[in-house]
GUROGU-316472 format. One line per 10 residues: number of its first residue (from 1); their letters; for each residue x negated, y negated, z negated of C-alpha. Coordinates in nm, 3 decimals. Example, Ala and Ser with C-alpha at 12.3 -4.5 7.8 and 13.67 -1.06 7.14 Angstrom:
BEGIN
1> AS> -1.230 0.450 -0.780; -1.367 0.106 -0.714
# end
This chain:
BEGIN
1> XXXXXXXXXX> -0.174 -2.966 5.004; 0.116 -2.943 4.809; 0.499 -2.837 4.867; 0.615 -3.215 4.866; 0.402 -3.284 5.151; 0.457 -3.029 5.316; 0.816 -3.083 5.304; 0.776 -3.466 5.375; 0.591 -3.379 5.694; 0.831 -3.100 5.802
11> XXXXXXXXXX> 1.132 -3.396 5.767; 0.976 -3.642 5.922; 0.840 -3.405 6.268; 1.215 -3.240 6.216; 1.368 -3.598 6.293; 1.101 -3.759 6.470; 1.114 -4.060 6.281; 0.959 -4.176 5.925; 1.254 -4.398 5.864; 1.495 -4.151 5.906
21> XXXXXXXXXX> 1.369 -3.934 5.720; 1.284 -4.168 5.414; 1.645 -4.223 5.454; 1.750 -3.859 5.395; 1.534 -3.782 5.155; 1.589 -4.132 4.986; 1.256 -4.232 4.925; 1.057 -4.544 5.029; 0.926 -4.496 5.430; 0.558 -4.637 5.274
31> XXXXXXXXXX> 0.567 -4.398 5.007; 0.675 -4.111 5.285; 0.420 -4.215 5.529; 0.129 -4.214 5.252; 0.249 -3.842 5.171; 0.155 -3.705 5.509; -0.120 -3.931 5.586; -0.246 -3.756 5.273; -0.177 -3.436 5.407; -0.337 -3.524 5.738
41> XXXXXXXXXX> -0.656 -3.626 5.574; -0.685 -3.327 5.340; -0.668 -3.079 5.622; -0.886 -3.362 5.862; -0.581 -3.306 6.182; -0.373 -3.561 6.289; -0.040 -3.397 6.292; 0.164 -3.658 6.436; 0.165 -3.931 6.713; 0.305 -4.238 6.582
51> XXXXXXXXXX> 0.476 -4.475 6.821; 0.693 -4.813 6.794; 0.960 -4.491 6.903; 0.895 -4.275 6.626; 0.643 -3.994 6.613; 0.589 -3.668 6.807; 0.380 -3.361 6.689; 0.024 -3.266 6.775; -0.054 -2.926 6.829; -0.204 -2.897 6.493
61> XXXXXXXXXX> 0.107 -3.036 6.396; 0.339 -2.808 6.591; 0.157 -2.514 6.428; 0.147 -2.636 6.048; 0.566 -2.702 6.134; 0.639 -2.310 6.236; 0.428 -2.222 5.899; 0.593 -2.484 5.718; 0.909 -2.373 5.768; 0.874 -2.038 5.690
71> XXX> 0.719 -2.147 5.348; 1.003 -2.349 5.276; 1.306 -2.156 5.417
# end
């Protein structure tokens, strides 16, 4: 796990959408979605429940998002 991801993950749960964040962080929405799928596999959790919607958090992923953002603020 590294910051990036965990910052990519914490956007994308914060707007509950992987194009909106790739838009505010102006990076490429496969490139975004790679980052946490990363970060999902490293710590073996599925943190978010992607939809044709957007995406919604897990528990797991509720939990890393509290810790998350007191890392990063």
């Amino acid at each position: 796990m590294n910051i990036r991801q965990l910052d990519y993950f914490m956007r994308v749960a914060e707007s509950g959408s992987f194009s909106k964040a790739a838009a505010r962080l102006g990076i490429a929405q496969p490139a975004l979605g790679r980052q946490v799928r990363g970060l999902e596999v490293e710590l073996r959790q599925a943190l978010l429940i992607r939809n044709g919607r957007g995406v919604a958090t897990t528990e797991a992923g509720k939990t890393l998002l509290a810790h998350a953002r007191g890392i990063l603020y």
